[in-house]
C-alpha positions, 0 to 999 in steps of 0.5 A, spaced: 079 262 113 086 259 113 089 257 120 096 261 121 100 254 120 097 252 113 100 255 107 097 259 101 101 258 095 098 264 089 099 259 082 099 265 076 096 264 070 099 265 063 095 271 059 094 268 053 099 272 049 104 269 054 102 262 051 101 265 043 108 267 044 111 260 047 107 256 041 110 261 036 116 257 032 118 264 029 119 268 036 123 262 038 128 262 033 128 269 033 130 268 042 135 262 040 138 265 036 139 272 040 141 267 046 147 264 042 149 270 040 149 272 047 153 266 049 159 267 044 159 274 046 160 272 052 165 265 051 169 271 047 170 275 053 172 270 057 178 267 053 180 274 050 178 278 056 175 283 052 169 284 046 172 282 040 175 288 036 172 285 030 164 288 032 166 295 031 172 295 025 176 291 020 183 290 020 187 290 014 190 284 011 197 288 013 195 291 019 198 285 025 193 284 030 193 288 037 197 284 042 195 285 050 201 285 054 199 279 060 202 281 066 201 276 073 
């Protein structure tokens, strides 16, 4: 019986899917690379302060770009 002073501590064990899928080099490529894309999603937003528009359509070669009016 543990005194009321000591401290237990629960260590899980990974399944052995768990430990399959940190092995397997596909499913780390497939995570990397989801990763990045959600890391340059986000620099995106951060120096556009939005989405990029290109992800939902194209803009024509004569069509100038949509500037976004910066107030202060």
């Amino acid at each position: 019986m543990p005194r009321p002073n000591d401290q237990t501590y629960f260590v899980p064990t990974p399944s052995g899917t768990t430990i399959f899928l940190r092995t397997f080099l596909p499913w780390q490529l497939v995570r990397f690379a989801w990763i990045n894309l959600k890391m340059v999603r986000m620099i995106s937003i951060g120096h556009h302060g939005e989405a990029p528009m290109w992800q939902w359509r194209k803009l024509e070669p004569s069509e100038p770009a949509a500037q976004k009016e910066i107030r202060p």
